[in-house]
C-alpha positions in Angstrom: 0.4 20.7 -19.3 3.5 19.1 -17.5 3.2 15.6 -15.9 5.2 15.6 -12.6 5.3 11.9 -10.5 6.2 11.7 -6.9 7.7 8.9 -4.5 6.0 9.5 -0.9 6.0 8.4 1.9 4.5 8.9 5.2 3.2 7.8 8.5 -0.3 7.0 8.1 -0.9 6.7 12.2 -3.0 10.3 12.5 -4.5 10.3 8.9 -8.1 9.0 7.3 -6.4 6.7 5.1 -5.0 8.4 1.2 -7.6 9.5 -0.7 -9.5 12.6 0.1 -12.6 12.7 2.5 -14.9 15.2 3.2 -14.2 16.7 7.1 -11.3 14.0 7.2 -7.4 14.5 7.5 -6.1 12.9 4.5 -2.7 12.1 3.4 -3.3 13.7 -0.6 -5.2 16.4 0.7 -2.5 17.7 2.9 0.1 16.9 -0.1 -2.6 18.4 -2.3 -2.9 21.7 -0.5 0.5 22.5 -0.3 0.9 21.9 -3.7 -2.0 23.9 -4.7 -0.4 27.0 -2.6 3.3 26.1 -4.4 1.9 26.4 -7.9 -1.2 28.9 -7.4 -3.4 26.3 -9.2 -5.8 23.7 -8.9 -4.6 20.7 -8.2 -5.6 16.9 -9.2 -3.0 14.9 -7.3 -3.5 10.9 -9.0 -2.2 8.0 -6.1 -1.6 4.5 -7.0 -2.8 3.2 -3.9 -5.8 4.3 -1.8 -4.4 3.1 1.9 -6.6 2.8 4.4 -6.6 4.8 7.7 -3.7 4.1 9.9 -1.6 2.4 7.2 1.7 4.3 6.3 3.9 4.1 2.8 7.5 3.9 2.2 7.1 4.0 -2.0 4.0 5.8 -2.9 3.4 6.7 -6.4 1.7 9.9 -7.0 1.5 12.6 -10.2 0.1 15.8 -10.8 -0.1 18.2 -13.9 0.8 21.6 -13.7 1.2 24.5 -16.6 4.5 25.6 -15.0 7.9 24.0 -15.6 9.1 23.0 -12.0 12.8 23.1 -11.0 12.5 20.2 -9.2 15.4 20.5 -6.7 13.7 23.5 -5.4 10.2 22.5 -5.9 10.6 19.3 -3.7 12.3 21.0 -1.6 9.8 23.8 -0.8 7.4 21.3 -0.7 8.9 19.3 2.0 9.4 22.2 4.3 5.7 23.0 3.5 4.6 19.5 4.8 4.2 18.2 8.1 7.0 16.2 9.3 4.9 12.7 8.7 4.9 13.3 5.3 7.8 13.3 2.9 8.5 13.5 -1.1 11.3 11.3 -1.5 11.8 12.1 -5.5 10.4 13.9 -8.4 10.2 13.7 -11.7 8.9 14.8 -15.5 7.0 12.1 -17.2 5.2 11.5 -20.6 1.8 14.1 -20.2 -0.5 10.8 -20.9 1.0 8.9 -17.6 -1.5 7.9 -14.7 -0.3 6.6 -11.2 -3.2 4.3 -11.0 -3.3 3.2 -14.2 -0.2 2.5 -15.4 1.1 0.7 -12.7 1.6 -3.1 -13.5 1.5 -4.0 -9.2 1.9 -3.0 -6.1 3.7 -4.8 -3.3 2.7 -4.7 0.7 4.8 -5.2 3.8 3.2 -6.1 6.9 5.6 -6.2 10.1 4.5 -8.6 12.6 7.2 -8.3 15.8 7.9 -11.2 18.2 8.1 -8.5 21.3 6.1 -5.8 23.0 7.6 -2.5 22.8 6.5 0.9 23.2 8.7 1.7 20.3 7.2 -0.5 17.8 4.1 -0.3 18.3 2.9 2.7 15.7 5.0 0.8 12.8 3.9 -3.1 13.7 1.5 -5.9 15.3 2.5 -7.4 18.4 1.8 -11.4 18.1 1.9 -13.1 20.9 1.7 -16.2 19.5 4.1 -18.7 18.3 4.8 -18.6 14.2 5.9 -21.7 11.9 7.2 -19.8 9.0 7.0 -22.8 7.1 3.4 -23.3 7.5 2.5 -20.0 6.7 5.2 -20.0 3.3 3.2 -23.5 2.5 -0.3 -21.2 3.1 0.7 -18.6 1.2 1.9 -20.3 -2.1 -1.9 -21.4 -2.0 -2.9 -17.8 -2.8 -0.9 -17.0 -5.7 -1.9 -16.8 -9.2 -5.5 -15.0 -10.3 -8.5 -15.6 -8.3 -11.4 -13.7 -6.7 -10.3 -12.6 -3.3 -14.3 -10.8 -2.5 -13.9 -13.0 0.7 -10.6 -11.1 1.4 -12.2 -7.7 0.8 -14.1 -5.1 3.7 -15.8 -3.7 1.0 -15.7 -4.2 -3.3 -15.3 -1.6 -6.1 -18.3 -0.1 -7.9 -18.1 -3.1 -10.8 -17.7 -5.7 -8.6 -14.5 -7.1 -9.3 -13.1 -8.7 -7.3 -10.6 -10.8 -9.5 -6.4 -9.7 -8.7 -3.6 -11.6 -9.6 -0.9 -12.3 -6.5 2.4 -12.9 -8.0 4.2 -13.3 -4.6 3.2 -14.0 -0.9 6.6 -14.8 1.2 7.1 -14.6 5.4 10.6 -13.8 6.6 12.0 -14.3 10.0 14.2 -11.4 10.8 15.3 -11.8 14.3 13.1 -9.7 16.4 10.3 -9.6 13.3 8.4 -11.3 10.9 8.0 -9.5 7.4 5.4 -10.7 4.8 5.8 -9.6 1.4 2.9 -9.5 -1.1 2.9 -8.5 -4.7 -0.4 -8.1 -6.7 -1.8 -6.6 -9.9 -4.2 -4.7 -7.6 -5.7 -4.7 -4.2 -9.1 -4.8 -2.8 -10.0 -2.6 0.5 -8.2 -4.6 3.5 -7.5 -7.5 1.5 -3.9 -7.3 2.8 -4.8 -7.0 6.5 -7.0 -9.8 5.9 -5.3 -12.1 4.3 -2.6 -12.0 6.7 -5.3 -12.1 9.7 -6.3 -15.2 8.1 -2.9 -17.2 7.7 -2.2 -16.3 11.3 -5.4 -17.9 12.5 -5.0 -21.1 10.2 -1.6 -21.6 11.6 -2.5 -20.8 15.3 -5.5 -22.9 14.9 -3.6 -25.7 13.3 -6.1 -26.1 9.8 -5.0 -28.1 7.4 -3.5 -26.5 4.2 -6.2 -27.5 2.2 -8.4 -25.6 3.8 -7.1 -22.5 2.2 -8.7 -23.3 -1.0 -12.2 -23.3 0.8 -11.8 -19.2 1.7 -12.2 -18.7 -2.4 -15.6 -20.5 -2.5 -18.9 -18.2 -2.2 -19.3 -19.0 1.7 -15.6 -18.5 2.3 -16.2 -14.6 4.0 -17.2 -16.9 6.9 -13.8 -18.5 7.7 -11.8 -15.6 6.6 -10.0 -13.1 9.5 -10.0 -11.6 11.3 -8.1 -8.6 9.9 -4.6 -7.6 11.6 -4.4 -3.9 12.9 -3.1 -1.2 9.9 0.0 -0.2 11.7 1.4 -3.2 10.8 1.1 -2.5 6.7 3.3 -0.3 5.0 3.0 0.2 0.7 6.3 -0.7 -0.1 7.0 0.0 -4.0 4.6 0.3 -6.9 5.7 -0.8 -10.4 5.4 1.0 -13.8 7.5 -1.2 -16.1 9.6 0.1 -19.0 6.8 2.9 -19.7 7.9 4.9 -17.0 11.2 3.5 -16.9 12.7 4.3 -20.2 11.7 8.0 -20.2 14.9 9.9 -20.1 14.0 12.9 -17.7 15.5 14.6 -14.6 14.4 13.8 -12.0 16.0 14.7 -8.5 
């Protein structure tokens, strides 16, 4: 069998979140269909991040395994005019037959857009905050968050094992003229922890509590001071990482 990966994106505004659900519109089981009708098989299409409803992805990381050697110019490019215009492959290409999206990546980074203005043309990709933001405070905040710790306050709901441990390796707000961006990096994600945990930082700094505080949200009562969440169309998956086991195989890709 031959290993194909993806880089998707799409607007999550009209879609159940990623990952297949039963009598739901999902983002891999439109992707999933077309490609089942493309190859004539069966198709197990692996994501590296299971967004929730409503959030989109400029870098998703997907493969597949198929028995039939793809041209992938003309592969992608069926595929794209077989998918609906939310919904884009940006590239293709062959990887080692033993590589997982899910598995093998070493992190995933977030972007949540937070703009300063109300506009009708916004409002699908970002969260209108009507508040006032220190950037400053919330940098200070964030640097509080980094390094490996148990984030089940920052979580809707945990895995099946219960683990809630994930390692941030960057948490950064940006003031771009008519936006805020905040970047986050981590080994892995629970469900919402991103919304959450940027819900939370705006309320800390609107509220005025004291940095320390921030410690506090990791202890086991913390899920009562954490939120609220910020709304998904503010949260994009920006890029997933693979390393050098992805990066050093030497084939085309398109």
């Amino acid at each position: 069998m031959l290993n194909y990966k993806m880089t998707i994106q799409y607007d999550g505004t009209v879609y159940h979140g990623w990952q297949i659900q039963q009598n739901a519109k999902t983002v891999q089981s439109v992707i999933t269909n077309a490609l089942n009708t493309l190859t004539r098989e069966s198709i197990n299409l692996i994501g590296a991040g299971r967004t929730d409803s409503g959030v989109h992805a400029l870098g998703q990381a997907a493969n597949f395994k198929t028995s039939k050697e793809l041209d992938l110019y003309r592969f992608r490019y069926s595929l794209n005019s077989m998918l609906p215009h939310d919904i884009a492959v940006r590239k293709m290409m062959l990887v080692d037959e033993n590589f997982h999206s899910r598995y093998d990546a070493i992190s995933r980074t977030y972007w949540y857009i937070v703009y300063k203005e109300k506009s009708p043309f916004f409002r699908r990709y970002g969260y209108y905050y009507h508040h006032t933001i220190d950037i400053d405070y919330l940098n200070r905040c964030s640097d509080r968050i980094l390094g490996e710790r148990d984030f089940r306050n920052f979580a809707k709901e945990l895995p099946g094992n219960d683990n809630a441990n994930c390692t941030v390796v960057a948490a950064r707000w940006r003031d771009l003229g008519d936006r805020y961006l905040f970047r986050i990096e981590a080994n892995r994600f629970l469900h919402s922890m991103v919304r959450i945990i940027a819900g939370t930082l705006l309320r800390f700094q609107n509220d005025k509590i004291a940095l320390e505080e921030i410690d506090t949200l990791f202890l086991p009562d913390g899920k009562l001071l954490t939120g609220p969440s910020v709304p998904p169309c503010g949260l994009f998956l920006r890029e997933v990482k693979f390393g050098h086991y992805i990066l050093e195989k030497k084939y085309r890709q398109t």
